[in-house]
C-alpha positions as a printed Julia matrix, in Angstrom:
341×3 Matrix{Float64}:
   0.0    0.0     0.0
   1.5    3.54   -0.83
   2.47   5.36    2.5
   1.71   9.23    2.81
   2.38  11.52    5.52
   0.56  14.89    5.88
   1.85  17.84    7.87
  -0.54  19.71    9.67
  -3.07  17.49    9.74
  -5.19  19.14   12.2
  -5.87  22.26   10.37
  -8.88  23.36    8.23
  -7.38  22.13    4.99
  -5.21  19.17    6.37
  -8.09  17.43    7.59
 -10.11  17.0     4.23
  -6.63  15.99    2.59
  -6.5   13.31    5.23
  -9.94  11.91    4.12
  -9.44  12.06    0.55
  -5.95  10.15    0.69
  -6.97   7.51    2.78
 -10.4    7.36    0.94
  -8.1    6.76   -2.02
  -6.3    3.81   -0.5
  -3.13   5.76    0.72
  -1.86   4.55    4.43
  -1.92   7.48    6.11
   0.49   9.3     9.19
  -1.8   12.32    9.64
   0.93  14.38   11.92
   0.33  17.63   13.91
   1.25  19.65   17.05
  -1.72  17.97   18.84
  -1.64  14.63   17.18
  -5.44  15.03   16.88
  -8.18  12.46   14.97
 -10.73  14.51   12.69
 -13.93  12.41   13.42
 -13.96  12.13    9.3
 -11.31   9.85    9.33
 -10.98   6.28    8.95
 -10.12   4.02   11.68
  -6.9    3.03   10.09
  -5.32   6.7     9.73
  -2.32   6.43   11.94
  -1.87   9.93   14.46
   1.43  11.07   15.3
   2.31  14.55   17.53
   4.52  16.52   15.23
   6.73  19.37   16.55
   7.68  20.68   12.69
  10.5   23.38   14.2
  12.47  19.38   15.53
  14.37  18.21   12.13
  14.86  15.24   14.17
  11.26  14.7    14.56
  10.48  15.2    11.01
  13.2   12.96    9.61
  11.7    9.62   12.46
   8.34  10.65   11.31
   9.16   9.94    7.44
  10.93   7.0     9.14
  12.71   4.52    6.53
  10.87   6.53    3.83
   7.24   7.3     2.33
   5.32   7.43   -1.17
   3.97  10.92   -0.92
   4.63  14.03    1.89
   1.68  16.21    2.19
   3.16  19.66    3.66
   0.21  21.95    4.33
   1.59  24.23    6.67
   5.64  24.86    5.05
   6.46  27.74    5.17
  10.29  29.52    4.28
  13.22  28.37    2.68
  13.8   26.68    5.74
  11.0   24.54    5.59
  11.65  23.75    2.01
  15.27  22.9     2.85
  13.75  20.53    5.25
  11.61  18.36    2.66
  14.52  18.38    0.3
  16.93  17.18    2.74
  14.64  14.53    3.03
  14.39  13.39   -0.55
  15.98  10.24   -0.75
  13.54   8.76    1.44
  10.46  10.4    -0.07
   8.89   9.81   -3.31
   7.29  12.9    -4.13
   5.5   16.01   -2.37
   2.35  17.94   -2.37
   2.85  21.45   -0.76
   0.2   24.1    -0.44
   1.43  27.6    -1.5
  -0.55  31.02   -1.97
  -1.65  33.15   -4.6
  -0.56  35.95   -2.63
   2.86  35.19   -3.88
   2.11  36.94   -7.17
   3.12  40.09   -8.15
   2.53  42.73  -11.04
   5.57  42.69  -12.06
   6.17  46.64  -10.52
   6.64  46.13   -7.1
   2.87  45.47   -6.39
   1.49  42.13   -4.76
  -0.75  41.46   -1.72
   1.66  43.11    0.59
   0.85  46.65   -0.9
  -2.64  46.59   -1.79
  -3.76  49.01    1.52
  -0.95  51.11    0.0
  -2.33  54.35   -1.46
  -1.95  53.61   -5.42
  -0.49  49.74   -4.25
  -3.36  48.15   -5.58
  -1.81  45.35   -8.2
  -2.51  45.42  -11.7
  -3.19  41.81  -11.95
  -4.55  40.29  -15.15
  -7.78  38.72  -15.12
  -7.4   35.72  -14.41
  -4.12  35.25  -13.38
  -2.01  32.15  -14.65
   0.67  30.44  -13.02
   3.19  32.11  -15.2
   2.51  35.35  -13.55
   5.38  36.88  -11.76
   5.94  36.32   -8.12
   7.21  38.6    -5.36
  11.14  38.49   -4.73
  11.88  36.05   -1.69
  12.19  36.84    1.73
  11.48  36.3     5.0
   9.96  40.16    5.48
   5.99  39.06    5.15
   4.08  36.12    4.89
   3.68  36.71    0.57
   7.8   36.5     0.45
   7.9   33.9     2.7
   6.0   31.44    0.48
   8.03  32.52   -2.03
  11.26  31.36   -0.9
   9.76  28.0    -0.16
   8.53  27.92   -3.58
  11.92  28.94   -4.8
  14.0   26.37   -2.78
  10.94  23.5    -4.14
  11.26  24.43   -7.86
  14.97  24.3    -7.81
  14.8   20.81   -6.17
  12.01  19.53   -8.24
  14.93  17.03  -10.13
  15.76  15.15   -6.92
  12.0   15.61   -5.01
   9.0   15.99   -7.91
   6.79  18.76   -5.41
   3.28  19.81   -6.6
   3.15  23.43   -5.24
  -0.64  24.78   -4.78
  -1.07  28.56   -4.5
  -4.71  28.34   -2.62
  -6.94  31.81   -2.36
  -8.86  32.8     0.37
  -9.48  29.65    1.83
 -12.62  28.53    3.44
 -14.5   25.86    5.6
 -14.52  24.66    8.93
 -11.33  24.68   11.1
 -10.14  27.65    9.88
  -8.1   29.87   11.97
  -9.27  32.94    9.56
 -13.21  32.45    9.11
 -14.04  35.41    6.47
 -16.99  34.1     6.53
 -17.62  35.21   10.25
 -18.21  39.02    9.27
 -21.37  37.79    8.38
 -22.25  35.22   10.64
 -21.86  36.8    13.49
 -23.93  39.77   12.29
 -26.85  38.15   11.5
 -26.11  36.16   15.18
 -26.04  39.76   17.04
 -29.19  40.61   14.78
 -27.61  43.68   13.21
 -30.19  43.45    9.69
 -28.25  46.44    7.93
 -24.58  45.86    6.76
 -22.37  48.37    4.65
 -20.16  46.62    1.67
 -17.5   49.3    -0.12
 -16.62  48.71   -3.3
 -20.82  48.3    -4.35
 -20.25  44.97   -2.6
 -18.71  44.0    -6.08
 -15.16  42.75   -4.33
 -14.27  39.5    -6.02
 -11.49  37.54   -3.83
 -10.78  34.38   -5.45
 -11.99  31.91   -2.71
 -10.89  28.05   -2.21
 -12.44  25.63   -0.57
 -10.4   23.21    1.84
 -12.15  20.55    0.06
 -11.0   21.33   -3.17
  -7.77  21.53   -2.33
  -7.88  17.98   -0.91
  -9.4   16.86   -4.46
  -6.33  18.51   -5.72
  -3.77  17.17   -3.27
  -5.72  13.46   -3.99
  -5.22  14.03   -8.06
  -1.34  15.62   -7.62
  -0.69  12.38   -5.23
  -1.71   9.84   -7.82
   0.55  11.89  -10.35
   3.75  12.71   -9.34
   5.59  16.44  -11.2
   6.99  18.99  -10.3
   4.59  21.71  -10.96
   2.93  24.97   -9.86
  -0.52  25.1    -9.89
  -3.65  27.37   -8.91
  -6.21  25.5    -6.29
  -9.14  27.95   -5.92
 -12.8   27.17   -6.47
 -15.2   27.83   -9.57
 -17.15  30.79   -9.87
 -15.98  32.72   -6.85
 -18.56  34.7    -5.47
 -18.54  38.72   -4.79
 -18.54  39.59   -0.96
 -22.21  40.44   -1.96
 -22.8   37.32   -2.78
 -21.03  35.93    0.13
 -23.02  37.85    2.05
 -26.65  36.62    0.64
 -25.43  33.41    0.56
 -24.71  33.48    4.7
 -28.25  34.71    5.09
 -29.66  32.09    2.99
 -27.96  29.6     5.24
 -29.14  30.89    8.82
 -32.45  32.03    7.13
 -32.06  35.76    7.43
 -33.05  38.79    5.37
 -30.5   41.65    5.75
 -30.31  45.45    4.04
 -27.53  45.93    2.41
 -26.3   49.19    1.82
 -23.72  49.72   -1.19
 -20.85  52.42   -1.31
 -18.63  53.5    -4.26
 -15.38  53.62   -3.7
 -13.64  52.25   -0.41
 -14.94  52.3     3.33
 -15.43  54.93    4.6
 -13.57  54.32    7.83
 -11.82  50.38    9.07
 -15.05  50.0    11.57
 -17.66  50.75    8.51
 -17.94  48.6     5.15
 -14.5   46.67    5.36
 -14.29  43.14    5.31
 -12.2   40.61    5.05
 -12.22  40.61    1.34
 -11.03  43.83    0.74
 -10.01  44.15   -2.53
 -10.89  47.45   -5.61
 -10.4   45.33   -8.41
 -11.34  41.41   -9.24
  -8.52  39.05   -8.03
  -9.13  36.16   -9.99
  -7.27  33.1   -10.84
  -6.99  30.66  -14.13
  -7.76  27.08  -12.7
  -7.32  25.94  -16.45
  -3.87  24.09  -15.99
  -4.7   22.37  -12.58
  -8.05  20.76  -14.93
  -5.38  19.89  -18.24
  -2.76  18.42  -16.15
  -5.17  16.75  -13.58
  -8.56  16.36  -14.62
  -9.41  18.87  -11.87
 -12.98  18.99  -11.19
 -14.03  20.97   -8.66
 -15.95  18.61   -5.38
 -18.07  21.57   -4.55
 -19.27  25.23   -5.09
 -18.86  28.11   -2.44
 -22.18  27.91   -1.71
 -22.79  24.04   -1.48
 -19.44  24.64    1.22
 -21.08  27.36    3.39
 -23.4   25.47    5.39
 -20.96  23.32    7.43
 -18.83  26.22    7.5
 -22.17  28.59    9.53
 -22.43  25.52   11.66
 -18.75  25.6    12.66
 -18.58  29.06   13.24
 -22.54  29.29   15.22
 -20.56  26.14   17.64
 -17.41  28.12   18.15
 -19.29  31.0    19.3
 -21.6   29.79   21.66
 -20.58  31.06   24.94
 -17.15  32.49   23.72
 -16.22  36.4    22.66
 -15.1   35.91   19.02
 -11.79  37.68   19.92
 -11.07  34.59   22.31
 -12.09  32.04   19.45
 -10.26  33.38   16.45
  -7.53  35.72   17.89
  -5.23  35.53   14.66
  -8.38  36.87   12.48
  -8.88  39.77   15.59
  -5.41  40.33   15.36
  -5.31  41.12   11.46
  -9.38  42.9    11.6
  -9.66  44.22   14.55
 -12.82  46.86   13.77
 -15.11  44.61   12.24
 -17.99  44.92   14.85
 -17.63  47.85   15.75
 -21.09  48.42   15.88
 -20.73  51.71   17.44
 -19.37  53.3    14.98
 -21.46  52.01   11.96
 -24.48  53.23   14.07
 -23.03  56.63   13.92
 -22.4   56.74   11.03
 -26.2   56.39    9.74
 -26.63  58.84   12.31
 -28.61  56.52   14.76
């Protein structure tokens, strides 16, 4: 039976990639800092406590060698020197990447779109032969590019599949977009303000897509770069209407040209002034991609993850990295004012 390991197994995406390997008659080590078991699992997925910062660790865990290394959570040239340092005892990798690694090719990328005239000029949609950022260990963006960087230029001794995933969602997810809503229509505020006319596209990806990918790159070993995001991504409009549809709501929306007008009154998580959208077109030639499900076919189990992890608990408490990176977002205060109630 073909052996895989997956790093960060715990974690919103690790755990569908878990399910759809072993589903696909891979003997799984599903490894992560808790050494956790996703009820989804089969019995015969194997746990294992991972501490990925202890080479040592790493290198028993891969133990006399594997078929496939699943790295969901690499992150740095450091990482990637890891993986490759490991190569003669693995057969071939899956790592998941970002699309905010691309660039415009004049300085702009994800790291400078709050900058005044930093929006990127991305084309629409953006292909995998886009230029990246230059790599670093400054932000998160040039981060995942060195570890792209040290993969590619390894890809002769360990074939890696890199994913660049969008805004990911589903359950698990340390960054719930998906809350701005949620919790709204939980605190029964019926009037919301969206900048941008609510038209914001943000290229989302569901977890469970990219474990279809990870399944398909598994069974077909390359090096390779590919996009993992969903079809048809939805406008934060229709992210919105498609929450309320879910926790049978009605809610007034009211549109504004142009950005918010202040962080506490029509931004969201998705705050981009033009459509960030990405070509899926290679990841269906080279592996009969076909998206598992739509955003909205997703959101359900998603507002039922969220509704759970709220219950009882201040939101900042439950999901401190997304209150770290939004911290206005119900500020309910100042949206009041500024209808003048």
């Amino acid at each position: 039976m073909r052996r895989a390991v997956v790093i960060g197994a715990g974690g919103q995406t690790g755990r569908p990639a878990v399910e759809a390997l072993a589903r696909d008659g891979w003997e799984v080590t599903a490894a992560s800092r808790r050494g956790a078991r996703d009820e989804s699992w089969p019995g015969e997925v194997r746990t294992r406590r991972l501490d990925r910062a202890d080479d040592a660790a790493l290198g028993a865990l891969i133990g006399d060698g594997c078929d496939l290394v699943v790295d969901i959570v690499a992150y740095g040239a450091g990482h990637a020197r890891q993986l490759t340092g490991l190569a003669d005892r693995v057969g071939s990798a899956v790592v998941v990447s970002t699309v905010s690694v691309y660039g415009d090719g004049t300085g702009r990328g994800f790291d400078t779109m709050s900058e005044p005239g930093g929006f990127p000029q991305y084309p629409v949609p953006v292909r995998e032969d886009q230029p990246t950022v230059p790599p670093g260990d400054a932000t998160y963006s040039t981060g995942k590019a060195a570890l792209e960087r040290e993969l590619i230029a390894a890809g002769d001794r360990l074939p890696t599949t890199l994913l660049r995933a969008g805004a990911i969602h589903g359950p698990h997810s340390p960054l719930p977009r998906e809350l701005y809503f949620v919790k709204r229509n939980l605190d029964g505020r019926r009037r919301r303000v969206l900048a941008h006319r609510g038209e914001s596209l943000f290229h989302t990806s569901a977890a469970r897509n990219i474990a279809e990918l990870i399944r398909l790159a598994a069974a077909r070993p390359g090096s390779r770069v590919l996009n993992a995001c969903d079809p048809q991504p939805p406008t934060v409009a229709e992210i919105g209407s498609a929450v309320d549809a879910v926790m049978g709501v009605e809610t007034e929306t009211v549109l504004v040209d142009g950005a918010a007008p202040s962080p506490s009154v029509g931004s969201s998580p998705w705050p981009v002034e033009l459509p960030v959208v990405f070509d899926m077109s290679a990841a269906e030639r080279e592996l009969g991609y076909r998206p598992v499900v739509s955003y909205s076919e997703s959101l359900p189990e998603t507002v039922d993850w969220l509704t759970r992890r709220l219950s009882g608990q201040d939101w900042q408490e439950a999901f401190p990295t997304l209150a770290r990176i939004y911290p206005d977002l119900f500020d309910y205060a100042a949206e009041d004012a500024w209808f003048g109630e």
